[in-house]
C-alpha positions in Angstrom: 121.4 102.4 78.3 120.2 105.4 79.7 122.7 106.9 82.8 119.5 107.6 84.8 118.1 104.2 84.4 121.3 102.5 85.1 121.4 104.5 88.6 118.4 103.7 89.7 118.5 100.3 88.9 121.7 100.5 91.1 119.8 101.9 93.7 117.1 99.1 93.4 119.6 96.7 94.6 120.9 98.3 98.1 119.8 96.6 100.7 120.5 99.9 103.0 118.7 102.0 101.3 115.8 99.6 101.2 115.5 99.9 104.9 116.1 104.1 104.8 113.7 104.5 102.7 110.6 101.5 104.1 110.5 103.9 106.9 110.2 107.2 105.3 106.7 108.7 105.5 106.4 110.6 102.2 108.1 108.1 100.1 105.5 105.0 101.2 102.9 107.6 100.5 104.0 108.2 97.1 104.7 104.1 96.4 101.0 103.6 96.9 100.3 104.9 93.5 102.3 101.6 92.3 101.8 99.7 95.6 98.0 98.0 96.7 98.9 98.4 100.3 100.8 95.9 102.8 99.0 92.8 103.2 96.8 90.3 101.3 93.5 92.1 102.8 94.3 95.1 100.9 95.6 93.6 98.3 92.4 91.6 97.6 90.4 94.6 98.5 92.1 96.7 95.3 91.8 93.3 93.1 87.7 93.4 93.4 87.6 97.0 93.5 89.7 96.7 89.8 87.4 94.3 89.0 84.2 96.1 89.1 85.4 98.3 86.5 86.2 95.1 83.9 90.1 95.1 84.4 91.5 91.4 85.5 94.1 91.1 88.4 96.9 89.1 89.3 98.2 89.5 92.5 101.8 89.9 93.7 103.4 89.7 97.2 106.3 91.4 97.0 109.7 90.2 97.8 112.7 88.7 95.8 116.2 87.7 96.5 115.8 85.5 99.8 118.5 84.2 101.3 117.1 82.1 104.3 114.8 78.9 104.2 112.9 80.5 106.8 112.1 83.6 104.9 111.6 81.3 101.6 108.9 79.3 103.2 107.5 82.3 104.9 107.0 83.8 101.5 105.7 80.4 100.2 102.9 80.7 102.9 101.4 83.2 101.7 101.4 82.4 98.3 99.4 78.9 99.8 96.8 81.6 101.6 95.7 83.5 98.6 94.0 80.8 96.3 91.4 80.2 99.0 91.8 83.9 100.1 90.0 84.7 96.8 88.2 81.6 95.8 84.6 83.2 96.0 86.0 85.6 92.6 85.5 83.9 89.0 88.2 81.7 88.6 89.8 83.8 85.7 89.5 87.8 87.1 91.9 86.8 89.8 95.2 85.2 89.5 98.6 86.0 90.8 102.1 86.0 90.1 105.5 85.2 91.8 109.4 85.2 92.6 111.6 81.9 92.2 114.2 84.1 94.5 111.3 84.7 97.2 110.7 81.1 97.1 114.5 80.2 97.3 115.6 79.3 94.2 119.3 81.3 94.9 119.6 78.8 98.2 118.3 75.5 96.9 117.4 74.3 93.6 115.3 71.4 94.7 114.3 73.2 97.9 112.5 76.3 95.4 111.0 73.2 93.1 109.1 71.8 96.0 107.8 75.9 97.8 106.6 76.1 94.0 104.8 72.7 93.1 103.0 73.3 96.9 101.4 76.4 95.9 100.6 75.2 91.9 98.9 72.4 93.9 97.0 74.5 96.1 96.1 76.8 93.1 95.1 74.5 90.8 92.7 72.7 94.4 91.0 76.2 93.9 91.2 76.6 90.1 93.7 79.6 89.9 96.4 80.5 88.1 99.7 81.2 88.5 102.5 83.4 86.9 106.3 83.0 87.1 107.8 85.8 86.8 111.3 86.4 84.9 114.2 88.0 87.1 117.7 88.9 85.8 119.1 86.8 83.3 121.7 84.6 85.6 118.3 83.1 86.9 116.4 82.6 83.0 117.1 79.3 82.7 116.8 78.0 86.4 113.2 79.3 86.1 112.4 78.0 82.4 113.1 74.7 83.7 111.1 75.1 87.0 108.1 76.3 84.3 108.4 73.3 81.6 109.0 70.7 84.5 105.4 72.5 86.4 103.6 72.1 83.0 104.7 68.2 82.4 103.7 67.7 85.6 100.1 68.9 84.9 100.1 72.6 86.0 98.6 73.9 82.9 97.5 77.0 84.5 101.0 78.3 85.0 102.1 81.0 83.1 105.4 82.2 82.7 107.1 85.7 81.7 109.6 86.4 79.1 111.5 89.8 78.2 112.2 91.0 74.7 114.9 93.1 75.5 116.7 89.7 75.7 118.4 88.0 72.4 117.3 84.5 73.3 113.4 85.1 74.0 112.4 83.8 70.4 114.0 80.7 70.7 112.8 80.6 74.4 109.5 80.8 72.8 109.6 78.4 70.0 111.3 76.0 72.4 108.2 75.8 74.5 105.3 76.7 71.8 104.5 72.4 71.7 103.6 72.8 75.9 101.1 75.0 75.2 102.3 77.5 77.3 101.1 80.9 78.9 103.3 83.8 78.2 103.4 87.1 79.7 105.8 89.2 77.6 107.5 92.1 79.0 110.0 94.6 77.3 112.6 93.5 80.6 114.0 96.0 83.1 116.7 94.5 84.9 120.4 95.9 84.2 122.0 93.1 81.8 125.2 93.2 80.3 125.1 94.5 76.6 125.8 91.7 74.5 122.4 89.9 75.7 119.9 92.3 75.2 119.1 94.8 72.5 120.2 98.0 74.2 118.6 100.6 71.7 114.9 101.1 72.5 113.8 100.9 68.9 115.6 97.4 69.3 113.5 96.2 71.5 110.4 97.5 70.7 110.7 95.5 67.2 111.6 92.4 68.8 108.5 93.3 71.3 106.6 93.2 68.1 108.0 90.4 66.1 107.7 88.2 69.1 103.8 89.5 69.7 103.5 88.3 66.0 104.9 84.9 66.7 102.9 84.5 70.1 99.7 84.8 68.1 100.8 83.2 65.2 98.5 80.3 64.0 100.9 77.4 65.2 101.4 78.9 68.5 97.4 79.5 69.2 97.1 75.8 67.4 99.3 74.7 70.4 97.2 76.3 72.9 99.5 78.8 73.8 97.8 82.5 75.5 99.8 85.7 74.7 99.7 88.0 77.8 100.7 91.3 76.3 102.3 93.2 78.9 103.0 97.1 77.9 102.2 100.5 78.5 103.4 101.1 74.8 100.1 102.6 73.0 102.2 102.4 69.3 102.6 98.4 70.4 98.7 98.1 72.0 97.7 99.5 68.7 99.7 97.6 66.2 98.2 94.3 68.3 95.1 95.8 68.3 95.3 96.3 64.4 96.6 92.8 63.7 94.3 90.5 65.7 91.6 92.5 63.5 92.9 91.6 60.4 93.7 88.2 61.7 90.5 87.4 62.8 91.4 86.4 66.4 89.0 86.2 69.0 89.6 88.4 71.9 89.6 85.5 74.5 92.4 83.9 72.7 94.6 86.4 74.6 95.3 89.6 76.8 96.3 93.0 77.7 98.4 93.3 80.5 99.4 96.0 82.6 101.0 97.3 86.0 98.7 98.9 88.8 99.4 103.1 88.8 100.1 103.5 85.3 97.9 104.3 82.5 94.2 103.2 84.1 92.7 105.3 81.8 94.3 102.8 78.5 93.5 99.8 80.6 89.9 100.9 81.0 89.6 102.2 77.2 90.8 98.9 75.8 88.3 97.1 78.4 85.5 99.1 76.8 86.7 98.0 73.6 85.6 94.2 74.5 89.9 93.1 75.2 90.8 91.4 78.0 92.8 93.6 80.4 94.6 92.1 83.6 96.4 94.5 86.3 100.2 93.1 88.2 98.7 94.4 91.5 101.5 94.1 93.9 100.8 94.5 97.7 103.5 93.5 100.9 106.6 95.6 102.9 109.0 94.6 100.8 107.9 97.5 98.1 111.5 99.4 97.6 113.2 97.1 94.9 109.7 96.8 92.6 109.0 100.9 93.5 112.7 101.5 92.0 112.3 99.1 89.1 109.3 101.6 88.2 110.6 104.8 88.5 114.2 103.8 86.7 111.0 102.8 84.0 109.5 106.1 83.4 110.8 109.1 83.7 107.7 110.6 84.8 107.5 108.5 87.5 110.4 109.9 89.2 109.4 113.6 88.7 106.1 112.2 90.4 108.0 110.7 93.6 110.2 114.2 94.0 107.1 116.2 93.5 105.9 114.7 96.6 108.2 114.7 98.6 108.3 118.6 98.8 104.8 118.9 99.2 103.5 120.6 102.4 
């Protein structure tokens, strides 16, 4: 793993610093380039702004880790506010994603299955979907089963994210191709211990593409299943690109994905190109862990945030 990366994962997880740095002035400036704003009004307002210009959206309020029942269902409010909050968009351009730890999942297992099948019932009243995302690995399986119990129950909207830079994601994927499922598939940027994941970068970026390959396979479409391919990796858009050509798939048979402040010229250029593109547009206070998450990412990203900060 890279030294750098490592820190600021580190970093992502202090709760201190979290509240150091929520109140500095320069550094919420900067966190808007990856941040829609701090409430659901904003955040809408960046989703239809996005989608004048072709690019989907999913919407994410921030927060992870809760450790209260009162926060938990707090967080679950919200999540019950935004399917009518944007009911008057096309049912498809505007979706959104959460947190099995914002919904309590690390207080209550049964407690987290209940905040989730609320706001999938609320969603589906409205026709919008909804994305689970993947955390760190002690809570993979906790939310895989959450995901297959939500589909047998009828949720077929619900997607569910997976990370390549984890050993077990192919058989996580085979294991569910039969539901039909809806997979987001990330590279994975949570610090893991080594002898789960692939720890060279030309490690995972295979897997990232053998996996893409099984996602889009014929059994898996046959299934039903929707690849969401989520990366800022222009070799991997363009192998994709290059084999749903000579595949003959149909460009509504899946999607580009990628994360709000990075790379909007791609996401438009691949729009233009007739794909299906869908921004994670996150929006809310509790910015600091996600804004981490991208700069330990990118190295570019942090040379942004410090070139910022000592502007006059």
């Amino acid at each position: 793993m890279n030294p750098l990366k490592d820190f600021l994962l580190f970093l992502s997880k202090r709760k201190f610093l979290q509240k150091l740095m929520s109140t500095s002035g320069p550094v919420k400036f900067v966190s808007k380039r990856f941040v829609s704003g701090e409430n659901l009004d904003e955040g809408v307002r960046t989703a239809q702004d996005l989608n004048k210009y072709g690019l989907l959206v999913t919407l994410d309020h921030l927060g992870e880790s809760v450790s209260d029942e009162k926060s938990a269902l707090e967080a679950a409010h919200e999540y019950l506010l935004i399917p009518d909050r944007i009911k008057g968009d096309n049912h498809f351009s505007l979706t959104c994603s959460l947190k099995l730890t914002q919904m309590g999942l690390d207080i209550n297992y049964d407690f987290c299955f209940n905040n989730i099948r609320n706001i999938l019932k609320e969603a589906a009243r409205h026709q919008k979907m909804v994305t689970i995302d993947m955390e760190d690995s002690a809570c993979t399986d906790r939310t895989l089963a959450i995901y297959k119990a939500m589909l047998k129950e009828g949720y077929k909207g619900t997607g569910i994210v997976l990370q390549a830079y984890l050993k077990r994601t192919e058989k996580d994927i085979r294991d569910m191709l039969p539901l039909g499922p809806r997979i987001r598939l990330c590279k994975g940027t949570y610090k893991e211990p080594a002898e789960i994941v692939f720890t060279k970068k030309k490690d995972v970026d295979a897997n990232y593409i053998k996996l893409t390959a099984l996602l889009l396979s014929p059994e898996s479409l046959a299934f039903g299943t929707y690849p969401e391919i989520a990366t800022h990796d222009e070799k991997i858009i363009n192998w994709t690109v290059n084999y749903v050509k000579a595949n003959n798939i149909p460009e509504d048979k899946f999607e580009f994905q990628m994360l709000y402040g990075i790379r909007r010229d791609l996401q438009e250029r691949l729009v233009r190109q007739g794909y299906r593109m869908r921004v994670y547009l996150p929006y809310g206070t509790h910015w600091y862990p996600y804004f981490m998450r991208r700069l330990a990412e990118r190295p570019a990203n942090l040379w942004f945030l410090l070139k910022n900060l000592f502007r006059k």
